[in-house]
C-alpha angles and dihedrals in degrees: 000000000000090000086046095059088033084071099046095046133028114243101254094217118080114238105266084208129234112327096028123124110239110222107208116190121227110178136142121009127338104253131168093257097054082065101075086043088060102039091050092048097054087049104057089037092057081040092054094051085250115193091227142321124245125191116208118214142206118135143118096234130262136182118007098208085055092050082054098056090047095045089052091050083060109044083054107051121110104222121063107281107202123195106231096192100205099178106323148017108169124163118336101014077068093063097056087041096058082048092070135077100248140022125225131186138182114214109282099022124132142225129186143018088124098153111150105251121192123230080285100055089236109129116283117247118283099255093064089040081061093047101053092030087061088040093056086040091051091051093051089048087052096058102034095260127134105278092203091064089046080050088036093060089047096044134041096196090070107088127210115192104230104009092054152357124223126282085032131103122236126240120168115226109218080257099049094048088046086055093047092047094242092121150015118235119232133178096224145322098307096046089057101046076056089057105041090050089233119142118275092207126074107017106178114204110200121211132212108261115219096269097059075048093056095047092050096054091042092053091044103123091225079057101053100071106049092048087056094044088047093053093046088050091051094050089037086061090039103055086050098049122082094234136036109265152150089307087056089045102051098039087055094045086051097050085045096047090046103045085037105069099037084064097057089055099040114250101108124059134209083241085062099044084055090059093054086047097049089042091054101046083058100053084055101045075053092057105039110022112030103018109182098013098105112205102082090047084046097060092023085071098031086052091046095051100040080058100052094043088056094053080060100056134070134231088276112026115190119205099265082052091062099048085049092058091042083056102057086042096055093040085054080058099043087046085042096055104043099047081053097056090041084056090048092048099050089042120054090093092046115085087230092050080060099073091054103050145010106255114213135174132188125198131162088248108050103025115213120351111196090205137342126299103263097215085150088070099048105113098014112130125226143160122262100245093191129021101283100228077184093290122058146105132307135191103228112179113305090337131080110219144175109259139177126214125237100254100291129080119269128199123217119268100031119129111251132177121215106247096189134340114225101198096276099003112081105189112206131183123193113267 
């Protein structure tokens, strides 16, 4: 993942060179799109003989499925990875910080309260409680630290003597982890390169390139919506146009970019992106093959949506998780619908308002009209596409349309003018 926007983009930090500490910064919320930064970054650090990597954090947790993949980045890193706790690091952020291989806080940080909440901010079932509760205990137990505290930060229900009571979540003051042994105090940046043994020199601080940009606005949940509702909107006009255009381009371009980049990060599966593939195939069949029948557009959309909910969704949704994915799903609709029907309301008059919609018109003088009167039309030439019997179907200009003949038999082929449009009648004569 990290190689693959690397590629695309160059890494905006110059190389420190072998020796140099590698600053990572941590800040704000975890979100999917923090995941290929970090990753890049470890990576060019462990390319560039690094002396050894520091990530810098301040943040008030996030997703815990992107904390994992982090966690696991650093784990894996072959150069010593080091937690300078510069503030906070709740939640989340603890766990990436029990993944390195030192701790490191400034006076009046904080490190914990890292139990699993659902959309509502109400506790996680317990199910998902056990399974990051063993992973922070697996971590402690990793780096020689007391499993219990790590437990103690996920469930309430684990009780320290002195740090915490019962019912109540554990977060370590700078002074209480000190205590534990779960980190080092230091007064700022300097004092804990000092600590850590780590060179004072070249510190090199790497910067998301405009790629990892790129992924983190996409993945933004606020995004999300308006990408999905956009591509709806492009393959909605298309569908009702006569030939492939910009809507179709630029529906297609918003579900790639969104699925897109919920790929690179991780979120969304191949097996997903087969389900927006089926559901779409099916839509079309609905459209083109079996038009009014029902069942294929049925699936087609069920298949569509239950694709894009689970690109939404992590390796382990809450409930909350899952409302939070129907939502966007439901706000792409809502955008959808009501960009179509203000299309619909500033077109009718437009001729390419025309292919989207049946424009009609009622007034006390001329009754009901079932479209508009088509005068640009009168004295264009065309070819006869069908016999004309007298009824049948022209070529006019770029459009195919229902004609009548002008009283005689007409074969197709056979070049014909439009001598008046009626609303929905165009009479032709051969020319």
């Amino acid at each position: 993942m990290a190689a693959l926007l690397a590629a695309v983009a160059p890494a905006a930090a110059a190389q420190g060179g072998a020796g140099a500490v590698h600053r990572i910064p941590i800040t704000r919320e975890i979100t999917p799109g923090l995941v290929p930064f970090v990753e890049r970054a470890i990576g060019e650090a462990e390319t560039s003989g690094a002396a050894a990597i520091v990530l810098d954090l301040d943040t008030p947790g996030g997703l815990v499925d992107s904390a994992e993949q982090i966690a696991d980045a650093v784990s894996d890193a072959k150069v010593p990875v080091y937690a300078f706790v510069n503030r906070r690091a709740l939640s989340a952020g603890a766990l990436i910080a029990l993944a390195t291989d030192g701790i490191f806080m400034r006076p009046g940080s904080s490190l914990g309260a890292a139990t699993p909440v659902d959309g509502t901010g109400a506790k996680a079932p317990e199910k998902y409680v056990s399974a990051i509760r063993s992973q922070f205990r697996s971590l402690a137990e990793a780096r020689g630290l007391d499993p219990l505290v790590a437990e103690a930060m996920v469930d309430e229900d684990v009780e320290i003597p002195g740090l915490d009571s019962k019912g109540k979540l554990l977060t370590l003051t700078t002074a209480q982890a000190v205590r534990v042994g779960y980190a080092r105090e230091v007064a700022d940046w300097t004092a804990m390169q000092a600590a850590a043994g780590v060179p004072a020199a070249a510190v090199v601080t790497p910067e998301p390139n405009w790629a990892e940009r790129l992924v983190r606005l996409l993945t933004n949940p606020l995004i999300a919506p308006f990408l999905l509702s956009f591509g709806f909107l492009g393959l909605i006009i298309e569908l009702k146009t006569p030939h492939f255009g910009l809507a179709g381009l630029a529906g297609l371009g918003s579900l790639a970019l969104f699925f897109g980049s919920h790929l690179i990060v991780g979120l969304a599966g191949w097996e997903t992106l087969v389900l927006v593939a089926v559901g779409i195939i099916l839509v079309l069949v609905e459209v083109f093959v079996l038009p009014g029948f029902g069942v294929a557009g049925t699936l087609g959309l069920l298949s569509l949506s239950t694709g894009i909910v689970l690109t939404l969704l992590g390796s382990m949704p809450t409930t909350g998780d899952v409302a939070k994915a129907l939502a966007v799903l439901v706000s792409a609709i809502i955008l959808s619908g009501l960009a179509l029907w203000a299309l619909i309301q500033h077109l009718p008059q437009d001729r390419r308002g025309r292919h989207l919609l049946l424009s009609t018109a009622m007034d006390r003088a001329s009754g009901f009209e079932a479209s508009t009167r088509r005068t640009d039309l009168e004295g264009a030439e065309g070819v006869a596409l069908t016999d004309l019997r007298p009824s049948g179907t022209a070529k006019i200009g770029d459009e195919k349309l229902d004609v009548v003949s002008e009283g005689s038999f007409v074969s197709a082929g056979t070049s014909v003018r439009v001598v008046r449009s009626e609303g929905y009648r165009h009479v032709v004569r051969p020319v």
